[in-house]
C-alpha positions in Angstrom: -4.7 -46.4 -57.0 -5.5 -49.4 -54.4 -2.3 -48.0 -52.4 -3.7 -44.6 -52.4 -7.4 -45.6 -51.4 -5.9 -48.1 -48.7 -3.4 -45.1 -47.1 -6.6 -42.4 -47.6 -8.7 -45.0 -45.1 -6.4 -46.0 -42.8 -5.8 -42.2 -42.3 -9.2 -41.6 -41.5 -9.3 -44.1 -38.9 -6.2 -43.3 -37.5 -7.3 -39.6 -36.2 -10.3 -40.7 -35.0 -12.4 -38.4 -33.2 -11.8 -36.0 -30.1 -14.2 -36.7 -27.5 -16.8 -34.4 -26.4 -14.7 -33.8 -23.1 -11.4 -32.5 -25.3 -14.0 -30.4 -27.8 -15.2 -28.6 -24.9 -13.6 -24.8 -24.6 -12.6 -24.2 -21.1 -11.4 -20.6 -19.8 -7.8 -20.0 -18.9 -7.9 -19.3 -14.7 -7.0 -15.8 -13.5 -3.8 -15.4 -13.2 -2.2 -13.4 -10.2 0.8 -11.2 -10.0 3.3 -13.4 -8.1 4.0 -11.7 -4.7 7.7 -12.0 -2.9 6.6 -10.6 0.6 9.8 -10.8 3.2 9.5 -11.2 6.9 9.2 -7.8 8.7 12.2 -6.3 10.1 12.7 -3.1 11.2 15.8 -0.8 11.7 15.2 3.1 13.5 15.1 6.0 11.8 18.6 7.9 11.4 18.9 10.9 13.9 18.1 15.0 12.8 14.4 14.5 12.8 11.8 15.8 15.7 10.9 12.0 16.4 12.0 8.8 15.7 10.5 5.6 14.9 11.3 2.3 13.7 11.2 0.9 9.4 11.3 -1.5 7.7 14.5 -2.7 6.5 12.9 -3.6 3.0 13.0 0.3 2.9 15.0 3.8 2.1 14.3 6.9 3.1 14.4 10.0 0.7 14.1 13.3 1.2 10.9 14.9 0.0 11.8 17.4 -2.7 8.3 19.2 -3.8 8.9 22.6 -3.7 6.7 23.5 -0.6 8.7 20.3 1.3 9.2 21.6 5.0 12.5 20.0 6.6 11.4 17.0 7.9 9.1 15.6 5.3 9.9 12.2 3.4 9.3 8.8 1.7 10.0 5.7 3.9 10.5 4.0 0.0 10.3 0.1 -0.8 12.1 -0.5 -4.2 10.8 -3.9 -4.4 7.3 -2.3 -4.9 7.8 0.9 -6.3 5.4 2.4 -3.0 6.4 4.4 -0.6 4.9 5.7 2.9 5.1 9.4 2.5 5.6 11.2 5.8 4.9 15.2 6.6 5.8 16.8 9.9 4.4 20.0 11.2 4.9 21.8 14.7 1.6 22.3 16.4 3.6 25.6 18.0 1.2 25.3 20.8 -1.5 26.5 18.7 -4.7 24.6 19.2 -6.2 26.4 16.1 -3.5 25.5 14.3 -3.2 21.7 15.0 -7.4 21.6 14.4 -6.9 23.1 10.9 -3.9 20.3 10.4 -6.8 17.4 11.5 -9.2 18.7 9.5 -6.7 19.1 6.3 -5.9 15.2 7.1 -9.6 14.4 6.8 -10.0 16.6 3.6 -6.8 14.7 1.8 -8.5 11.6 2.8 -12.1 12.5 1.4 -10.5 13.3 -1.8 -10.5 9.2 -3.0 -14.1 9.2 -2.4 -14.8 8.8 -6.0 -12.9 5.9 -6.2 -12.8 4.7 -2.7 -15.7 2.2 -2.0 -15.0 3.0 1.7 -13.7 5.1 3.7 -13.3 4.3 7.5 -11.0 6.1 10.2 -10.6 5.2 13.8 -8.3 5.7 16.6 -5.6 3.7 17.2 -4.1 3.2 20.6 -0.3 1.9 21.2 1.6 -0.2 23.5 2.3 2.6 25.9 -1.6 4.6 26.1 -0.6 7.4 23.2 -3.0 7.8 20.4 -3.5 7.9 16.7 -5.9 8.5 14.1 -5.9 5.9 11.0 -8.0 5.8 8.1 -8.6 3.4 5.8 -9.8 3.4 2.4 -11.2 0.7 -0.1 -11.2 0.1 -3.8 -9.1 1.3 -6.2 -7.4 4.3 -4.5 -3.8 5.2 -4.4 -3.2 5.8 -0.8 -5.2 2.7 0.7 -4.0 3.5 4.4 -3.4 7.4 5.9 -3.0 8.4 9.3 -1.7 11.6 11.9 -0.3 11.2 14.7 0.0 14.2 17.6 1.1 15.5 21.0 -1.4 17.9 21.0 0.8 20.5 21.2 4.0 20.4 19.9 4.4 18.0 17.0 1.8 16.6 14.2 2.8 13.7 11.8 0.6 12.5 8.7 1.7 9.3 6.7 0.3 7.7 3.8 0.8 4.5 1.6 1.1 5.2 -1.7 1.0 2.7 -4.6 2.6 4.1 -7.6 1.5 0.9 -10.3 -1.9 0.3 -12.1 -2.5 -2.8 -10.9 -5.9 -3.4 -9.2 -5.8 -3.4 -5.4 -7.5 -6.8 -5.0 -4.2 -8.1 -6.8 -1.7 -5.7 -4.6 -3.8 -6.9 -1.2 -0.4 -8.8 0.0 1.8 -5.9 -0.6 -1.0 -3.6 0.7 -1.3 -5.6 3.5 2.9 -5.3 4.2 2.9 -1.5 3.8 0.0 -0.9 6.4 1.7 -3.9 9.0 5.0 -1.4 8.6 2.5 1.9 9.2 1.2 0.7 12.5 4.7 -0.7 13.8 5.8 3.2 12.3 3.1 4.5 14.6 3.1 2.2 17.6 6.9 3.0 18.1 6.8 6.8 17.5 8.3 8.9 19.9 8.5 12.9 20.1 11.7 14.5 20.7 
């Protein structure tokens, strides 16, 4: 009985008591998705299309295949990400009605994340060599964050978005985000009409 009592005490003494620091409940951190972002480089476009333009190598292209898909429509596609830039090409055929209605269908497709978007912000872009687009960009949890159109005026019209085909919450896809519109302007900045 003594040897029982005497192991009974000495186990109480030997636990002891936690502090007040290690009784104290602390929250986990936020995690974050872990981001591989490569270096940007870029590769042109194969030839058989009205333009060309330079992508990223971290990319494929595919052919569009919606049923309405005109010839030249596409995904520049990034595996890595599961997103794509999705690209459709009309000819303005000279037809200043025609390219205004193509604008204003741009905007509309755009104004269509305003229940989601917390912003939505376009402005014109100008490249290296004086041509001009139109980009718009949108915040909050939308799935295209970044559209734009690019024209001659006349003969050729070319609307891209970025398209994010995952759940995850923008804030946490802002690197990839960030990637896919970096590849959209150097897409736009070397354009060129045929």
């Amino acid at each position: 009985m003594r040897l029982f009592l005497l192991g009974f005490i000495l186990t109480l003494f030997s636990c002891g008591t936690a502090s007040e620091e290690e009784n104290t409940a602390m929250p986990r951190p936020k995690g974050f998705h872990v981001m591989d972002i490569p270096s940007h480089q870029y590769q042109s476009l194969e030839k058989g299309h009205p333009f060309s333009f330079e992508l990223s190598k971290q990319a494929v292209i595919k052919k569009d295949t919606f049923a309405l898909a005109e010839p030249h429509w596409m995904y520049i596609y990034y595996p890595r990400w599961d997103a794509f830039i999705q690209l459709t090409y009309k000819s303005v055929e000279g037809d200043r009605k025609r390219l205004d209605k193509m604008i204003r269908d741009s905007y509309v497709l755009a104004s269509k994340h305003q229940m989601k978007a917390n912003r939505i912000e376009d402005a014109i872009l100008t490249t290296r060599d004086g041509r001009k687009a139109t980009v718009i960009e949108l915040e909050g949890e939308v799935a295209t964050p970044f559209q734009f159109f690019a024209t001659d005026s006349t003969t050729h019209f070319l609307r891209g978005a970025v398209y994010l085909n995952t759940a995850t919450k923008n804030d946490s896809l802002a690197p990839v985000i960030r990637y896919l519109k970096q590849d959209a302007i150097h897409l736009i900045q070397t354009l060129r009409w045929k």
